[in-house]
N, C-alpha and C positions, 0 to 999 in steps of 0.2 A: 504494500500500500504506500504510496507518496506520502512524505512527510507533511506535508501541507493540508492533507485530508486527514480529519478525525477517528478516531477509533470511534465507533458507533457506539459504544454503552460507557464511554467516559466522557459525563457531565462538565468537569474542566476542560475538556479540550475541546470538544463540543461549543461552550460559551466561547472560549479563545476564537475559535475558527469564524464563528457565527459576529462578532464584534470585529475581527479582522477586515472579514468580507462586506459588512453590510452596518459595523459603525452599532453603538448603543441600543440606540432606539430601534435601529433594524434589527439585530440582536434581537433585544426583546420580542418583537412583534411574529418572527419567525418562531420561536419558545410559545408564543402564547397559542399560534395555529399548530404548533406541534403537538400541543396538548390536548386542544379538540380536537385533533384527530385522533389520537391515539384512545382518546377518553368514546369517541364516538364508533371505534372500531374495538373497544375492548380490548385492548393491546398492554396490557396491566405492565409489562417489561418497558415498552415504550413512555406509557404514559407518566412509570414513576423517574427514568432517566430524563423525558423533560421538565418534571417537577425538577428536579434539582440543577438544571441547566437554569433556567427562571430563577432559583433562587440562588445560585451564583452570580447571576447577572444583578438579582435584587443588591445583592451585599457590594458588585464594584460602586454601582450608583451610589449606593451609601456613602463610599467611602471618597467617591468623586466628589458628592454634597458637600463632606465634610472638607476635603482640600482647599475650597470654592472661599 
């Protein structure tokens, strides 16, 4: 697998990947459609590795707040 591409069931690299390519807010918004889907397809593996992708993300913004 290219280094550049995520391991699929790691949440940190995932968020890294996803904030690299598409910046915070895109980050997010891609986590939040990850999660209805996977919420909508019963996909209980997926849906809890986007929970934690989401709240990785939640915790950089935090800590961007707090820089700010």
């Amino acid at each position: 697998m290219p280094s550049d591409i995520p391991a699929i069931d790691d949440p940190e690299e995932i968020a890294s990947y996803l904030v690299r390519e598409n910046g915070l807010d895109g980050a997010r918004l891609v986590a939040i459609n990850g999660t209805t889907s996977a919420n909508a397809e019963g996909d209980m593996l997926r849906l809890s590795v986007w929970r934690q992708v989401k709240s990785i993300l939640s915790s950089w913004d935090r800590v961007n707040d707090a820089e700010a």
